[in-house]
C-alpha positions as a Markdown table, in Angstrom:
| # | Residue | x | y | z |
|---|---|---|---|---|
| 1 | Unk | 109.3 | 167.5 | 239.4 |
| 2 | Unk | 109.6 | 169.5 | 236.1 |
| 3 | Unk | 112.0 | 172.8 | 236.4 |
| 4 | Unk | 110.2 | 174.1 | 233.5 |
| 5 | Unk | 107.1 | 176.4 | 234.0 |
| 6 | Unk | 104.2 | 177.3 | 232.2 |
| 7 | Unk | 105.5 | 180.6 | 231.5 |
| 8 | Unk | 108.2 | 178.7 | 230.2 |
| 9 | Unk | 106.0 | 176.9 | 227.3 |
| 10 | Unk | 104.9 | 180.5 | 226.3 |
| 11 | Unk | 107.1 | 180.1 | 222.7 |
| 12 | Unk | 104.9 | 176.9 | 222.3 |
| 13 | Unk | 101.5 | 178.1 | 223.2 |
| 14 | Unk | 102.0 | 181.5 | 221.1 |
| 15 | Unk | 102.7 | 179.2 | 218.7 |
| 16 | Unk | 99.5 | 177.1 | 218.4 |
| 17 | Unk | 97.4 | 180.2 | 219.1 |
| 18 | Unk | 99.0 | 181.5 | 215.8 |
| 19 | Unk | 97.9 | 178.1 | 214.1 |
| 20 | Unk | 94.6 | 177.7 | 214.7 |
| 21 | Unk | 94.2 | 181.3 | 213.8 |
| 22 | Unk | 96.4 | 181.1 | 210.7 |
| 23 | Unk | 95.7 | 177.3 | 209.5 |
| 24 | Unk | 92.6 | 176.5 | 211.3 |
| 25 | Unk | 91.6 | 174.7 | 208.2 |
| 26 | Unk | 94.2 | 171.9 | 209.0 |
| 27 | Unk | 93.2 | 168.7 | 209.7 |
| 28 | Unk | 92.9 | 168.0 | 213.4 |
| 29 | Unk | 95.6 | 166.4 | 214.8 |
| 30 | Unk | 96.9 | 165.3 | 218.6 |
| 31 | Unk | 98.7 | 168.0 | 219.6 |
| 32 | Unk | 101.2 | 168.1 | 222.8 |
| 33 | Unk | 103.5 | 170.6 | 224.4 |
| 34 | Unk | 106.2 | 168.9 | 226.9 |
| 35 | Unk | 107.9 | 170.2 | 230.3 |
| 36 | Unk | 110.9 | 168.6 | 228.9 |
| 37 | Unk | 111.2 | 170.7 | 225.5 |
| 38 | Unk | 109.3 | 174.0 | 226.8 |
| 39 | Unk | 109.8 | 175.9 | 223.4 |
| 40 | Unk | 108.2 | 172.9 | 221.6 |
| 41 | Unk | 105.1 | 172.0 | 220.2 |
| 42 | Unk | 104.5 | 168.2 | 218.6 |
| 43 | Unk | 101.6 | 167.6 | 216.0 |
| 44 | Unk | 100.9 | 164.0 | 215.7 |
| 45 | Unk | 98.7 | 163.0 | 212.6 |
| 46 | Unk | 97.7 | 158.7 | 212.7 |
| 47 | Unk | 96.1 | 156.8 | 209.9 |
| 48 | Unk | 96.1 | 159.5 | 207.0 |
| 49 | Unk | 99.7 | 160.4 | 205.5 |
| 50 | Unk | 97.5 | 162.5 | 203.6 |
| 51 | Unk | 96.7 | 165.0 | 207.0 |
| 52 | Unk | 100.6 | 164.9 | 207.2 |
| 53 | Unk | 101.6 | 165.9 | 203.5 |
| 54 | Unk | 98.8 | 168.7 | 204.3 |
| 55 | Unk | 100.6 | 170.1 | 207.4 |
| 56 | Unk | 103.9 | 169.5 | 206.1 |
| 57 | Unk | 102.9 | 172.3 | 202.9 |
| 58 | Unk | 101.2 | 174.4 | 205.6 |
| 59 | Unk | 104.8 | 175.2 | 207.0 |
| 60 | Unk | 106.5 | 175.3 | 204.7 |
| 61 | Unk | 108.9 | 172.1 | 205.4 |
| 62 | Unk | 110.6 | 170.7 | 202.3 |
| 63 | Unk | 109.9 | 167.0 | 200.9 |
| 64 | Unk | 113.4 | 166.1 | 201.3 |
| 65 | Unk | 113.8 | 166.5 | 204.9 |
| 66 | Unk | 111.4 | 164.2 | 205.9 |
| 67 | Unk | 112.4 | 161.0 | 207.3 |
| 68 | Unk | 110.6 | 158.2 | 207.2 |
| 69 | Unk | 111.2 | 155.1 | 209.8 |
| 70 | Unk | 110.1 | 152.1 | 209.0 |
| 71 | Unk | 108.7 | 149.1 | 211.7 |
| 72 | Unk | 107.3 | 145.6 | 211.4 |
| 73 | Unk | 103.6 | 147.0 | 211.8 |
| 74 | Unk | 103.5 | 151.0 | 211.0 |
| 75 | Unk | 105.7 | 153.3 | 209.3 |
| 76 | Unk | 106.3 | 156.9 | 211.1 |
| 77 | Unk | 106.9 | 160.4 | 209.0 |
| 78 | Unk | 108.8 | 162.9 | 210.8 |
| 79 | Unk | 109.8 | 166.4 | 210.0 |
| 80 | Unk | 110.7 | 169.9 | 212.0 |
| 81 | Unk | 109.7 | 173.7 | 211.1 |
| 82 | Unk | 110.3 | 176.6 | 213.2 |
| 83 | Unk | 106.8 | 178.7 | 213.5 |
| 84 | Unk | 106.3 | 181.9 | 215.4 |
| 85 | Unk | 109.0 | 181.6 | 217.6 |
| 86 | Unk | 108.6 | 177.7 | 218.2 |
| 87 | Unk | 110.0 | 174.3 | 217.3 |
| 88 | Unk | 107.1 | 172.3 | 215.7 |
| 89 | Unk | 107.8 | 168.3 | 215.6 |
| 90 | Unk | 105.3 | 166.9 | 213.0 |
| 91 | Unk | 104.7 | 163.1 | 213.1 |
| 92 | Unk | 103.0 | 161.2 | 210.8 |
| 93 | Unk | 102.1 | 157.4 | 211.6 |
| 94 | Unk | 100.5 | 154.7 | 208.9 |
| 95 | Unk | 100.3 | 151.2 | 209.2 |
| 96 | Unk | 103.6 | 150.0 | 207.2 |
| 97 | Unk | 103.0 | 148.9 | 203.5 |
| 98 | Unk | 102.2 | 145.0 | 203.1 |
| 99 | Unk | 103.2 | 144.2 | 199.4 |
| 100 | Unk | 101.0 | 141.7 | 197.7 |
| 101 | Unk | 103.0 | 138.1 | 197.8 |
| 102 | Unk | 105.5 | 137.8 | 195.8 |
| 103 | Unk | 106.7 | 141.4 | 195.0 |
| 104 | Unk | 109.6 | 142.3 | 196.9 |
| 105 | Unk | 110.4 | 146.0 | 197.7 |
| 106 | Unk | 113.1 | 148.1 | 196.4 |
C-alpha cells in the first residue's frame, strides 16, 4: 500500500494542467505520475527522437545534459526540467543505430 495520496501528486498534476494549457501543441506522448515520486511527472516519447528534441526545447532543458544509454536493440534519451512546481523526467526511446557493414562507430 502506497503512503502517498492523491493530494500528494498535486505538484505533478498542477503541473500537466499547466502543459497542456501552455504547450498543447506538443507532440503526444505517454505520460505517468507515480505514488512513489508524488511531485513527479514522466513524459515518455517512443519511435521519434524527433517528439523528444521537440519537448526537450519546450522546457527549456539544455543539449548537454542529456544522457543517452545505449542497449543491444534501442537506445533511450533522458533528461530532467523542473516546471510549475514539478519534476518532469523526459524519456526518449529509438531503436539503437545499426551501422551499415563494415563501418564501425566512433
Amino acid at each position: 500500500m502506497s503512503a502517498a495520496t492523491l493530494a500528494a501528486q498535486g505538484a505533478a498534476l498542477d503541473a500537466l494542467t499547466q502543459l497542456g494549457a501552455a504547450m498543447g501543441h506538443l507532440p503526444g506522448a505517454h505520460i505517468s505520475l507515480s505514488d512513489t515520486f508524488p511531485n513527479q511527472l514522466d513524459v515518455s516519447l517512443h519511435d521519434d527522437l524527433g517528439d523528444f528534441e521537440t519537448w526537450r526545447q519546450a522546457l527549456g532543458i539544455a543539449a548537454d545534459t542529456v544522457t543517452c544509454t545505449a542497449r543491444a536493440r534501442h537506445m533511450v534519451l533522458k533528461a530532467r526540467a523542473a516546471f510549475a512546481g514539478a519534476t518532469v523526467e523526459l524519456f526518449g526511446y529509438a531503436p539503437a543505430l545499426v551501422l551499415p557493414e563494415g563501418e564501425a562507430g566512433s
